[in-house]
N, C-alpha and C positions, 0 to 999 in steps of 0.2 A: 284456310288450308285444311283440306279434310285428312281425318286420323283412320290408317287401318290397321287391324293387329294382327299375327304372327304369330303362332302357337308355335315354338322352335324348342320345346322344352324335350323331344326325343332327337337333337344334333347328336350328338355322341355317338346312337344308336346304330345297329344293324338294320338293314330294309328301310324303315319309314326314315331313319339317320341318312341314309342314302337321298334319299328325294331331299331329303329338307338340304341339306349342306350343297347340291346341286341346283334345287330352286333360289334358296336366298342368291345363292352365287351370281344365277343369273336375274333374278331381279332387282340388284343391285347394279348391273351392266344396262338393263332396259325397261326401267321402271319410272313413269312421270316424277317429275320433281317436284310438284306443286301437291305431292302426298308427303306425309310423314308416315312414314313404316317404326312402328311399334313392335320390335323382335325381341319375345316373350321367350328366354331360356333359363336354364340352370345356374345358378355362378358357377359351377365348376368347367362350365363349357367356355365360358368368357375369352379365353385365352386362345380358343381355339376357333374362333370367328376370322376369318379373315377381316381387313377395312373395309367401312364401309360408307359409303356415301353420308353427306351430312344432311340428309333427308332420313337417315334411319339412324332410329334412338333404341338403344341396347336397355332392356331392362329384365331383372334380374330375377324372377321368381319359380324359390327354391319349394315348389308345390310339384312332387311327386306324382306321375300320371297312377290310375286306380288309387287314389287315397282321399281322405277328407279334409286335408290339407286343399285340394285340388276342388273341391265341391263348395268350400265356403273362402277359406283366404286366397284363391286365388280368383274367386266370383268376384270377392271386393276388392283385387285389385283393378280388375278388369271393369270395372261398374265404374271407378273411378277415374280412370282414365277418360270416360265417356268419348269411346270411340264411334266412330261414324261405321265404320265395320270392322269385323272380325275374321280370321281363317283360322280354324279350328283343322286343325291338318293329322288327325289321330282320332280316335272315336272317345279318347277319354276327354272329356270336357266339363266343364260345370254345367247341370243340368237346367238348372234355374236360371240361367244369364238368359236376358230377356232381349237386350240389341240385338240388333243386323247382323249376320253370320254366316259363313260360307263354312262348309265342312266338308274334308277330302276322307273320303271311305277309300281304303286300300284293296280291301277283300272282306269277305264274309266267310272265312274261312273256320273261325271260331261257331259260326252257327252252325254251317254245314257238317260241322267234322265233333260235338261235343262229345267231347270222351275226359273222364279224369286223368288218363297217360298224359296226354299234353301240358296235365302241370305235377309241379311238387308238390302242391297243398294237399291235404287229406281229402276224402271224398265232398265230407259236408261243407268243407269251408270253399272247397271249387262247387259244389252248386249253389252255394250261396252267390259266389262270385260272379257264376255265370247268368246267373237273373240277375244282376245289378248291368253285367253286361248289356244284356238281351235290351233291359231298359232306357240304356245310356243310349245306346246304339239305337234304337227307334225315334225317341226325344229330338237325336240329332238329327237323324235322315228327317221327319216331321219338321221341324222347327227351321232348318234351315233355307235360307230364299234361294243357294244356289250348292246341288252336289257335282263334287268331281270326280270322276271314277279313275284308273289309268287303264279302261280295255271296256270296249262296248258287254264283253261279257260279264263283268259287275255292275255296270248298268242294269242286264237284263235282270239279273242275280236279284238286285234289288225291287226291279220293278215285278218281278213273280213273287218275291217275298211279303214286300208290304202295300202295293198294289198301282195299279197304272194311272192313276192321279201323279203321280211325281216322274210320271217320264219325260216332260217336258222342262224339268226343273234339274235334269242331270247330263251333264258333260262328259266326256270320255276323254281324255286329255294322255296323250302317249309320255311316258318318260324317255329317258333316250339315254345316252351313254356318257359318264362320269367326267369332267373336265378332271380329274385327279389321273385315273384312268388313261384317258387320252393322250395326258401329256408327260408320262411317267416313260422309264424304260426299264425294262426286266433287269431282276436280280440275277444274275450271270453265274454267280457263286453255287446256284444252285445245280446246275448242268452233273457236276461229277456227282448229284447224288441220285439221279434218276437217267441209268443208263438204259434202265428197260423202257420198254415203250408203256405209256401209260396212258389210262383215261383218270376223267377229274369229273368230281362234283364240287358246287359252288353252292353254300347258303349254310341255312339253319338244321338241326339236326330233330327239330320235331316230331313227334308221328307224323304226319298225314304228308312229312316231306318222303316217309317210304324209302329209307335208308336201308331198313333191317330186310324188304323184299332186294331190294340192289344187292346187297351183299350175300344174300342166299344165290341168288341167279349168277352172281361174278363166279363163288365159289365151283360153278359147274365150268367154268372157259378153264380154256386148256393153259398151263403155266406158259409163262413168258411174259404178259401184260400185268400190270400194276393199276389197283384202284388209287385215285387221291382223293380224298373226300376232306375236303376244305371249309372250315366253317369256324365257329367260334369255341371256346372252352368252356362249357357248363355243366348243369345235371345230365344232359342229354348223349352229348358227347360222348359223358362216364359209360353211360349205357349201351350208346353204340359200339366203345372198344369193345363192352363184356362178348358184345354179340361177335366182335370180328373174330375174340378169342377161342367161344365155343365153334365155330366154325373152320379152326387152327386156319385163319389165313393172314394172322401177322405180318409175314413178309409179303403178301399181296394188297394187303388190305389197309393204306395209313392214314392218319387221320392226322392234317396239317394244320394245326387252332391257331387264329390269330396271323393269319396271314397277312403282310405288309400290301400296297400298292405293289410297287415294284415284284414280287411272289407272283403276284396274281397275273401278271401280265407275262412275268414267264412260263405259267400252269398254261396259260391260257394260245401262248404262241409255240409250245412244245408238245402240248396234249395230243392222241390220237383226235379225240372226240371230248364233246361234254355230255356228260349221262346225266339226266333230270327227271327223275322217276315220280316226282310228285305227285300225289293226291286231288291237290287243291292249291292255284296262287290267284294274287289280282291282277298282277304282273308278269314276274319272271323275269328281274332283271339278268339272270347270268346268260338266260337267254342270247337276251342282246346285245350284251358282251363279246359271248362266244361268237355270234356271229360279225361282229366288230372287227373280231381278228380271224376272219372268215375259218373257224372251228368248225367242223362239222359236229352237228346236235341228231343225240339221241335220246328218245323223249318221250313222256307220256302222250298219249292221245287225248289229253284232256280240251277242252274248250279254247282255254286261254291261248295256251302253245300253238294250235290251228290257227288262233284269232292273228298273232305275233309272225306266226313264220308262213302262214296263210298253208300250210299243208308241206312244205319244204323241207321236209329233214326226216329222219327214220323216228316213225311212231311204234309204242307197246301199248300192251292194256297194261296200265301201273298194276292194275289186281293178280297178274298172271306173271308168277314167277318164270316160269318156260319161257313165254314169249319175251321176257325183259330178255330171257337168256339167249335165247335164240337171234334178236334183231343184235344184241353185241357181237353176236358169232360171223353171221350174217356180215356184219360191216368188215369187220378182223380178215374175212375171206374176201371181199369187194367194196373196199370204204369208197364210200358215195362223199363225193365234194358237192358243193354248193354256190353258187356267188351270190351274196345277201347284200350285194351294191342297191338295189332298187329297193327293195324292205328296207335297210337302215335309211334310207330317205326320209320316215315315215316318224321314226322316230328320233329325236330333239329335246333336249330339255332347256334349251334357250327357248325354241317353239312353245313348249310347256309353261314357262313362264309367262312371254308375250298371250298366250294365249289366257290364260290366268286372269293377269291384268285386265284384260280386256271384261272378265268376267267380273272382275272388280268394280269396275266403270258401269256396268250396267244393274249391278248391283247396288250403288252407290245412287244409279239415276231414279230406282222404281221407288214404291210409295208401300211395298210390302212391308208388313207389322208383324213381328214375332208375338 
């Protein structure tokens, strides 16, 4: 019985937590039985595994992604298992693991975009960080027999960065929308506290997701509408209240951390629009969300969002306060609807999975030598 392993050590997480807690989900629904899946998490996540078929063995390793916990003791766990393959599903990895290995690259939005803002550490110890990154991340696109991108544009991302030898070695695999998601229903309690008409952002609060230009350009619309800007509670968050506050738009301007399922599916089915002003994604899941609950998206013109909604929904230049400001106004006076029945087709994360697999199989069949 052939063994493959599971990097599931970011479940918990925001973004790459999303894919992982949606892929195991479904390749535990359509995954050969004649494998043993090896899912590689946290203990503290344990509890929050759903069951899982008796072809998958839960094993416990409390090695920390970027640490040297993660570089040596969890090389030797993993050495020891002596698996027949591996999916390395986050770019931190053990560099030296020398088996068969499949690694899933999200974005390259760390290379594109280095700036110290994007972290807390001091200057030196973020560039130090970011050349162990640079490294890690090459090692792995190099070294592994199969990458999976989730959008032909980190594909291409990749193949302009480290060069068109590995275009044929890299998959574009769609995610799709959240069985949690899907099968939840709004928080209802919430209704009396958003009697205004509001738009909503969905994610992380980093630079390059361009929070701070959203909130300049809101500040120009005419009162009546409410921003929500939905994400989690960290260093970044702090910073973006300061900003809402030097701009006194409190009462237009909230920031809802740690929103439940059920939250999200009512931001999501009461919102005017979703406004996505970002920089740089691999993805976009709220994207596909928004569009799930046929939301009308207003958005950057970036690559990705083109690739996702194929040109379907009100584009800015993220760089250009005015025109973020203007297409909000713009909709406010003619909101543009959409029907995203034929695009959601497209994307699947049971598809993602079957599809995966299958990349397993053929990985499992070649005679490639790390």
């Amino acid at each position: 019985m052939k063994k493959i392993g599971v990097d599931a050590r970011l479940y918990s997480q925001t973004g790459v937590g999303t894919y992982l807690r949606n892929f195991i989900h479904e390749l535990s629904l359509h995954s050969p039985k004649d494998i043993t899946f090896y899912v590689y998490i946290l203990p503290s996540d344990e509890k929050k595994l759903l069951p899982l078929p008796s072809n998958f063995v839960i094993k416990k390793a409390p090695y920390l992604w970027h640490s040297f916990s993660e570089q040596f003791a969890f090389l030797k766990m993993l050495n020891d298992e002596h698996l027949d393959l591996m999916h390395f599903t986050y770019f931190g990895y053990p560099v030296f693991y020398r088996r068969k290995f499949i690694a899933t690259v999200h974005d390259l939005t760390p290379l594109l975009f280095k700036t110290g803002k994007a972290s807390t550490k001091n200057s030196l110890i973020y560039g130090i960080k970011h050349f162990f990154f640079k490294f890690i991340l090459r090692s792995q696109i190099e070294n592994a027999v199969s990458i999976i991108t989730p959008t032909e544009t980190v594909k291409n991302q990749i193949v302009h960065m480290y060069g068109s030898h590995l275009k044929d070695k890299i998959t574009p695999l769609h995610e799709g929308i959240g069985y949690e998601l899907a099968q939840m229903k709004e928080n209802e309690s919430l209704k009396p506290r958003y009697e205004n008409p509001f738009f909503i952002y969905v994610g992380n609060f980093y630079p390059h997701k361009n929070i701070i230009r959203l909130i300049e350009a809101f500040a120009g619309i005419k009162a009546g509408h409410q921003l929500i800007l939905i994400g989690p509670r960290d260093h970044f968050a702090t910073s973006i209240q300061h900003h809402i506050k030097q701009f006194k738009m409190q009462d237009r301007v909230i920031i809802v951390d740690n929103a439940t399922t059920p939250d999200l599916v009512f931001f999501y089915k009461h919102a005017q629009a979703l406004i996505h002003p970002s920089l740089s994604e691999g993805f976009g899941l709220p994207i596909i969300e928004a569009a799930y609950f046929n939301l009308p998206i207003i958005a950057s013109d970036i690559p990705v969002f083109q690739e996702l909604l194929k040109g379907r929904y009100s584009s800015f230049n993220p760089h250009d306060i005015s025109d973020i400001q203007n297409k909000i106004e713009s909709f406010i006076s003619h909101p543009d609807k959409q029907d995203y029945g034929s695009i959601l087709a497209q994307y699947s994360f049971k598809t993602m999975a079957q599809q995966t697999v299958a990349l397993y199989q053929k990985a499992l069949e070649s005679n490639v030598k790390i």
